[in-house]
Every structure is written in C-alpha cells, then in structure tokens.
Residue, then its C-alpha position, 0 to 999 in steps of 0.5 A: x312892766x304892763x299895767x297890771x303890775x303897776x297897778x299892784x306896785x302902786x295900789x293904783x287901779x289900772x283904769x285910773x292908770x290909765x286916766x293918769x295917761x289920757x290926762x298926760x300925767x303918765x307915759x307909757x311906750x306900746x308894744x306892737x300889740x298895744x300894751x302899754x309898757x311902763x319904765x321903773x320910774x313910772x312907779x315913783x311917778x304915780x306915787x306922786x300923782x296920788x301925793x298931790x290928788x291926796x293934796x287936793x289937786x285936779x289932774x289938770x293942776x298936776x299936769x300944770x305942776x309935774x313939769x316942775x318935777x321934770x326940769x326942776x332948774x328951770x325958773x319959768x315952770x318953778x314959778x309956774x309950780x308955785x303960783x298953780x299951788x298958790x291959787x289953789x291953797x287960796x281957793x281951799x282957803x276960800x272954800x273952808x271960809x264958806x263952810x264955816x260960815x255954813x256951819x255957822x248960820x247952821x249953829x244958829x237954825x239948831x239954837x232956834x230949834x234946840x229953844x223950840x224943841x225946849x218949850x214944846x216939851x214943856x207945854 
C-alpha cells in the first residue's frame, strides 16, 4: 500500500510517516518511481509507535524498544527493552516530583497573595 493509504488506515499523518521511516522506526520498499510501498503488517506497526509516543517515548527510545517486538526470545534486547523503559518511567517519576514541588511552592505565592489581596480590601 502507498503512503496515503496508511496514512488514512492508521489516522497517522503521511509527513509523520514518513519521520517514522527517517527515524528507523518503520520500513517501506520503493517502487522504480520511489514510492514507498508499505506491507499489511505496517499497519500494526504504527499502531504501536503511537501506543508507545502516547506512552511517552522519544523516537529514539522506541527505535531502542521495537527490536524487542521483532526478536521477542532474544534475551539481550528483552533486557535491553526493559531497562530503556525502566530509565525512562524513573525520569517521568523525576519529572512529576519536580512539578509537585513547582506546584507547591506555587500554592505558597497564592497563600501570600490570597492574604494580601484580603487586607487590601479590607483597608
């Protein structure tokens, strides 16, 4: 199938198809004019790049974690898989604690305003 139709079977746009491709994360074979040409199982392969984009992942951590979906017995790029999503759920982790805090000391400034704003319209 060409690009336009799965780009219309997937809701995926062409132009992040094609990024998909320039990023290794999906194959296609060319014609002699140099259409990409896309397999059936091309399909279910972009429905799972954007399951794991909708997880959180960069393109450079699903191209660490599809080969897992490719050679699911191989040991090295199961472990591999795991430790890529591992590392990044701790910096998401990371990242939520920061924001909390933000959010905290944030709470504090609208307390102290909040007060302020009180004794203003009370003067």
């Amino acid at each position: 199938m060409r690009i336009g139709e799965l780009s219309k079977r997937t809701g995926v746009s062409p132009r992040s198809l094609r990024y998909y491709e320039e990023q290794g994360l999906l194959n296609s074979a060319r014609s002699a004019a140099g259409q990409r040409h896309y397999s059936e199982a091309e399909v279910q392969r972009v429905s799972l790049i954007r399951q794991l984009f909708d997880a959180g992942m960069s393109s450079r951590v699903i191209a660490a974690v599809l080969p897992c979906v490719e050679t699911p017995d191989d040991p090295g790029v199961v472990e591999l898989a795991f430790v890529t999503m591992t590392r990044l759920r701790d910096r998401i982790d990371a990242d939520i604690a920061h924001l909390v805090e933000t959010r905290d000391a944030l709470d504090g400034l609208i307390t102290v305003n909040s007060r302020h704003r009180a004794e203003l319209s009370t003067a």
